[in-house]
Each structure stands twice: as structure tokens, then as C-alpha cells.
N, C-alpha and C positions, 0 to 999 in steps of 0.2 A: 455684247459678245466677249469684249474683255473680262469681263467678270466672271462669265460660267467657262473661259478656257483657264482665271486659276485658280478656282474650284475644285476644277479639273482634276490638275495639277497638284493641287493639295489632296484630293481624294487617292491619286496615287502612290505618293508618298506616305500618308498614314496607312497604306495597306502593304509598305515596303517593310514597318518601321516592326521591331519586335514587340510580341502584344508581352506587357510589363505585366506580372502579377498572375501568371496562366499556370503557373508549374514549370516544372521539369528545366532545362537548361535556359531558357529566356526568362524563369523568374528572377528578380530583382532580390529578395527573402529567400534565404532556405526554412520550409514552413515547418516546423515541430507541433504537432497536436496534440493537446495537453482532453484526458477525462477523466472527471474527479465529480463528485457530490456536490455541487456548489449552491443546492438547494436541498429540501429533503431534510430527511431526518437525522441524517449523522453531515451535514452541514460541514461544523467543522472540519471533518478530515480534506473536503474539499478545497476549504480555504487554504487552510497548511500546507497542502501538496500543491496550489498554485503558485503560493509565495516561494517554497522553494525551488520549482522548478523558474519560478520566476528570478531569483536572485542567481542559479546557475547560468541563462544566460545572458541577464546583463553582465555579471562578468567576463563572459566569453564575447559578447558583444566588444565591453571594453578592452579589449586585446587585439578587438581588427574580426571578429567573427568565425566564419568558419567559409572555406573553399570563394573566400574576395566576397562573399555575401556577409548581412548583417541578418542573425537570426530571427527570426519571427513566431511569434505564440499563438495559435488559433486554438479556442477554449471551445469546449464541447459538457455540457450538464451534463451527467447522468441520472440525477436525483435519488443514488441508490439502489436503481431498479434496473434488473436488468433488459426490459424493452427499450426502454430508453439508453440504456449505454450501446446496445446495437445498433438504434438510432442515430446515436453521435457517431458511432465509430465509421458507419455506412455516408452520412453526412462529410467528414473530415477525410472520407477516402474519395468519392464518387464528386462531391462540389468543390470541395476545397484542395481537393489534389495534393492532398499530404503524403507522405510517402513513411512517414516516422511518430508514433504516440507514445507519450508517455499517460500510462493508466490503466485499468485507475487504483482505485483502494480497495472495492469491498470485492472478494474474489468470485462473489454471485456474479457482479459486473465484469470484471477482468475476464472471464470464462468467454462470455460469448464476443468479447472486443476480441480476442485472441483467436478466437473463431474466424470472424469475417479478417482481420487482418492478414491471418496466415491465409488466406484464399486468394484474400487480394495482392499477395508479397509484398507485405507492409508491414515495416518491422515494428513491434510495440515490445515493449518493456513497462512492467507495471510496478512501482516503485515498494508497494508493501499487499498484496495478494497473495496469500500463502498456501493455497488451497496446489495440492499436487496438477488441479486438473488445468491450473490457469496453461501451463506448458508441454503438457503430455495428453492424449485424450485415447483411453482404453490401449497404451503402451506406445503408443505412436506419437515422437517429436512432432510439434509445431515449430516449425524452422524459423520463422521468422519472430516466436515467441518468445520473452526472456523476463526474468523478474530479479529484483536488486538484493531480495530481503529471503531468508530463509523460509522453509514451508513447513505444513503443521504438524509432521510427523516428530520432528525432533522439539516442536515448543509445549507438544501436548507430553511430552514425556519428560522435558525440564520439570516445567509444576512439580510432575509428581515425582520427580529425585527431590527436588528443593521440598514440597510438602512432607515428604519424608525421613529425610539426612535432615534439613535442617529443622524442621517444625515439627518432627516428631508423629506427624498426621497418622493415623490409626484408620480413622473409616473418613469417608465422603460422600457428600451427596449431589446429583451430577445435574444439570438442567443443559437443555439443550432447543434451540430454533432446529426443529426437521425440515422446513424450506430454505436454510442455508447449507449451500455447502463448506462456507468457512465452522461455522458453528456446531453443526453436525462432525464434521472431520476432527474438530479439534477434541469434543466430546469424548471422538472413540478414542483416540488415540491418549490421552489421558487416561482415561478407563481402563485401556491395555495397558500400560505403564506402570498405574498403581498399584494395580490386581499384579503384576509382574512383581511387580516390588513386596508384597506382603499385603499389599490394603484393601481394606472392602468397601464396595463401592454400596450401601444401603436404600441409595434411593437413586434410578437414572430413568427422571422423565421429560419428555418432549413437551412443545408449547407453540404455537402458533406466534407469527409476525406481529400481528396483529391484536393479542392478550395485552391483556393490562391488569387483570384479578388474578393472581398465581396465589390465590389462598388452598387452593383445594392441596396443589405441590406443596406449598407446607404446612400444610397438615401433616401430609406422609412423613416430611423431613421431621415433625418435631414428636413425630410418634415416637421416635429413636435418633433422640440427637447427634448429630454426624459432629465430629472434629472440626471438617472444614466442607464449606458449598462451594464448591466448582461451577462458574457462571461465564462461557468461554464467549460472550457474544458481546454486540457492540456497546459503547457505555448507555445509551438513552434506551438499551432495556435491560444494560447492568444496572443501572438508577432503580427500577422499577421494583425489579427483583429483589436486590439491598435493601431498601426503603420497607417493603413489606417483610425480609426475614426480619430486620431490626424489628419492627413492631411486633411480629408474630411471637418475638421473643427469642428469635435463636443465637446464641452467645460465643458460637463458635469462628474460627475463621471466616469471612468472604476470600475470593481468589479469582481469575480470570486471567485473558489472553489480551493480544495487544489492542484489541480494540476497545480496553479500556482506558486508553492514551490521549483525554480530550480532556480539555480547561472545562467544559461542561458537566465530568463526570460532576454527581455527586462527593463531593469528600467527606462530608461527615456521614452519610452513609457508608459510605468503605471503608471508613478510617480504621487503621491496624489492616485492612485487607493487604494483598499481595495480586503481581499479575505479570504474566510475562511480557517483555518486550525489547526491539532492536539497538535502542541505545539509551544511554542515562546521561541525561544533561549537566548532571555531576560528574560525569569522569574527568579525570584530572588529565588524561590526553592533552596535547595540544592541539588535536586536529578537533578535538569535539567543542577546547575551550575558545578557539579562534572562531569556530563556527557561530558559535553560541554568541559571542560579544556582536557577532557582525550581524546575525538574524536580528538580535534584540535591538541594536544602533537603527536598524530598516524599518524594523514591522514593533519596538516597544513592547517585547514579551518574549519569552524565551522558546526558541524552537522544540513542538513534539518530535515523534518517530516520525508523523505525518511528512510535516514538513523537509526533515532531516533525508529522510528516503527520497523523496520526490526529488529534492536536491543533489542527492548521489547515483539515483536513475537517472537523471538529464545528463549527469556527465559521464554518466557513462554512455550513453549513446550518441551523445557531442565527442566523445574520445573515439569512437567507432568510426562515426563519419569522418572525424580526423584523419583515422589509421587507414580507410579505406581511398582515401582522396576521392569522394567521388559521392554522389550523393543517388547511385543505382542501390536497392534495398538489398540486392542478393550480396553485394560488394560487403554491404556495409554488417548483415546478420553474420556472415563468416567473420569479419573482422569482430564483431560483439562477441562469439560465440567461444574465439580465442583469445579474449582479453585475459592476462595474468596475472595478479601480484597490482591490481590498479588499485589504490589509495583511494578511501574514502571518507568519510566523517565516523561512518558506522562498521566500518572495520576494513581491511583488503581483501579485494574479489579478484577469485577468479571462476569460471562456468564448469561443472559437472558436464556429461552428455546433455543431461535434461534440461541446462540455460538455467540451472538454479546457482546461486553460490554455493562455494565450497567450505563448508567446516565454518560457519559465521556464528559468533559469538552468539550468547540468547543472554540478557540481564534480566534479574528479576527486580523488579521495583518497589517498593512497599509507598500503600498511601499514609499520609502521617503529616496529621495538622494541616490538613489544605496543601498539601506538596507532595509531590512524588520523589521517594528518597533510593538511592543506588543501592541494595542492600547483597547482591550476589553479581557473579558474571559466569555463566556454567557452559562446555563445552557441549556441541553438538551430539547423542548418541543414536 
């Protein structure tokens, strides 16, 4: 009888005691939900934007954390795909009771994470997703949506100032994934740009995810050899692409967008190409140079955009929940939404209406000898 009254006894008490790890005011963790590619075919960007988002907050850790907690990271694959990033994000909202994501990269994925998040008032910020639609959908704010890195209206129209001020570019010819919307977006709007500017665009054809023989596109391209090929999509089918103009024999420019920002690109197929993107690991800054020492001291290689963005999206939503004291997501999306003049690695943010940054730097980068070299830094237009 002694035994089952303190049984008892204990049974009461463990059902006084707060359940540890459940969410909301009894967790122990404030949980941040990190989705990114961590598999898949652009792999890399995944890695990059974990370590960075991973390196923001152990330091925030080592400072005492955030609201008497110590932060915690719940990783979610997306593989690149957007079923699966629904999946994660539906996962990390519904079991894991996160109330805060960073992610992720490709803005096919970002799209529909921003979807179920802003439904569920779950604030997500996606570190480098540039696609207009990650934040806004058919004119209508996602409140609780925000991204760190500029969108692709104003990168698709760098190129073609820089292809033309500085390169001289004449004609172009344009390749494009019709089942993205980062690639497709950045297409157009490049193509409005240079056509704006004086240039002709001679050849703008589409290709499937899934292509791997683009001989028949250049054919067309080498009927009439363009200046420079415009290839806005990610490197493992800028690799592709490259690889086969080289051979086909085209002599002209390569170029692309920032998702040719991977240790994997090919380099000697791009080499002399150019491409846009958020920061250059060469600027002489000190916030880029400090960065750069402290990434490479951690992870032994020098930080991408990937990495870098992921890094300066985590704290900006670590600065949020700060400013908000309080880890309610409506609290915390107002407090994102008016951040000003906040200091980053890849420039100072502050929010548009539409949770974009404001007036954020675009670099263009040139490949050259197996390195990516700083060759411009051009204003938003």
C-alpha cells in the first residue's frame, strides 16, 4: 500500500510540473525554424544558410539568449522543391510549434512557406528569395512575410546597366526555367531593361528543370552570335548551360543572377562570366571583413551570399523578438516590419511597405581563375 500511495503522489506532481519543450510560455527554448536545401540539387545553398543562421545564434546564445531563454534551431529539408518546403513549413508549424522561420533560398520554396506561415501568423523571413511573390501575392501584404535581400526587379536590371555601361553589350541571348518563378522573373525583367537600355535581345528561350541537352538553344544562339548569354538560374544548370555554350563554341560573354553563388559552380566554364549578387567577400568594409575572418575561423572557407544572408535574416528576426519583448508573432511581425537603419554584414535594412529592403546595394561579381572577384557595386533602379 505504501508504494502505490507514492506513486500516487508522484503521479500528481508530474502532472503539476510544466510540460518542458511544448511551445509557447512553458518552453525552456525559444524555437527558430530554419528551411533551406539541405539535400537536393543546389545542396549547397542549404548548407551556407544553416551555418549562418547557425553562427547568428550561438552568438546570441553567448550573450544570455533571448527573452531568459537560450535559442534553439529546428531544421526542416526542403530539397528544393516546393512540396516539400510546405511540408517542412506545415511540420515546424503544427508539431514543432515554432512560431518564427527563417527560409528558405529558392523562391519557388519561399512562396508557398510564406503561404502557410502568413495563415498560420508565423512570422518567416527568408534570407535571399527574391521573387516579388515571396511577400506580396496578386497586391496583397503577407503580414507576417519579410525577406533580408533585395528582389528581382531591380537585379534583373543591374545586369543589364552593368552589361551595357560597363561591357559594352550590344545584343543578348536569354535562357530561362518557365517552372521557376525566380528564373522566369529575373529573365523578364532583364529583357525589359536591356531592350530599355538600347539592346536586343536575339534569342529568349525556355527549358525545362529537368533538360540536360540545350543543343537545339544553341543552335538558335550561334546562328547569330549574341555579345553576352544571360543564364539567370541556379549554378547546377548554369554548369550545364556554360559547359555546353563553351563547347558549341560561343565566345561571347556568360552572365547570370545570384544563384550562381556556389563553391560548386563551375569556374572554368564561366571564367571571365559576370553575375549579380548581395555581397562580395572582398569588400574592404569592416563589417563584411570581420565577418569573413569569423565564418572562415568556424566552418574553414569563406562565406557565400548564402551563408551571409541567412546570417543577417536570423538577426534580424533575433532583433525583432528583442524589440518586441515577447515572443507573440503579431508583436514581433510589427516590430520586423519597422526595423530602421539595422546594421548588417550585407548592407543597412530597413522595410518598404512590402517587408522588402530598402535601396540595398546589388554587386556584380566577375568569375576569374577559380574566384569570385568584386568588380562593381550599383544602386538599386
Amino acid at each position: 500500500m505504501r508504494t502505490i500511495r507514492v506513486l500516487s503522489v508522484l503521479v500528481i506532481i508530474a502532472t503539476l510540473l510544466p510540460l518542458a519543450g511544448c511551445g509557447g510560455g512553458g518552453s525552456k527554448t525559444l524555437k527558430i525554424g530554419v528551411i533551406a536545401p539541405m539535400t537536393g540539387d543546389v545542396k549547397t545553398f542549404g548548407e551556407s544558410t544553416r551555418n549562418g543562421v547557425q553562427m547568428a545564434v550561438e552568438e546570441w546564445n553567448a550573450k544570455g539568449g533571448l527573452l531568459g531563454k537560450q535559442i534553439e534551431i529546428v531544421l526542416g529539408d526542403d530539397k528544393n522543391d516546393p512540396a516539400e518546403a510546405t511540408a517542412a513549413a506545415t511540420k515546424l508549424i503544427k508539431q514543432d510549434k515554432v512560431k518564427f522561420i527563417v527560409g528558405s533560398v529558392a523562391s519557388k520554396c519561399s512562396i508557398p512557406i510564406s503561404d502557410v506561415a502568413n495563415k498560420n501568423q508565423v512570422v518567416m523571413i527568408s534570407p535571399t528569395s527574391t521573387n516579388p511573390k515571396v511577400t506580396v501575392a496578386d497586391g496583397v501584404l503577407k503580414e507576417y512575410a519579410f525577406r533580408a535581400c533585395f528582389i528581382d526587379p531591380p537585379q534583373g536590371s543591374a545586369m543589364a546597366k552593368f552589361a551595357t555601361e560597363n561591357l559594352g553589350i550590344k545584343t543578348a541571348a536569354v535562357f530561362y526555367d518557365n517552372g521557376n518563378d525566380y528564373v522566369k522573373g529575373l529573365a523578364e525583367f532583364f529583357k525589359a531593361a536591356f531592350e530599355a537600355r538600347g539592346g536586343k535581345v536575339t534569342v529568349y528561350e525556355a527549358y525545362a528543370q529537368t533538360d540536360t541537352d540545350f543543343t537545339a538553344l544553341l543552335t538558335k544562339v550561334m546562328a547569330e552570335p549574341p555579345d553576352m548569354l544571360y543564364i539567370p538560374d541556379y549554378y547546377n544548370m548554369a554548369n550545364l548551360v556554360n559547359q555546353q555554350a563553351r563547347a558549341a563554341g560561343f565566345k561571347g560573354i556568360l552572365a547570370g543572377g545570384d544563384g550562381w553563388d556556389s563553391s560548386d559552380l563551375d569556374f572554368q566554364a564561366a571564367d571571365g562570366g559576370y553575375f549579380t549578387n548581395h555581397y562580395a567577400a572582398d569588400d574592404p568594409r569592416s563589417e563584411v571583413q570581420n565577418w569573413v575572418a569569423r565564418y572562415k575561423a568556424k566552418y574553414g572557407t569563406v562565406p557565400d551570399a548564402l551563408a551571409t544572408l541567412g546570417y543577417d535574416a536570423a538577426n534580424l528576426l533575433l532583433n525583432a523578438i528583442k524589440a518586441a519583448n515577447s515572443e507573440d508573432p503579431v508583436k514581433v511581425k510589427d516590430a520586423l516590419a519597422a526595423t530602421a537603419g539595422f546594421p548588417t554584414v550585407s548592407g543597412t535594412i530597413s522595410f518598404d511597405e512590402n517587408h522588402n529592403p530598402i535601396n540595398k546595394d546589388i554587386v556584380v561579381l566577375q568569375v576569374k581563375e577559380g574566384k569570385f572577384v568584386h568588380v562593381a557595386t550599383l544602386k538599386p533602379e
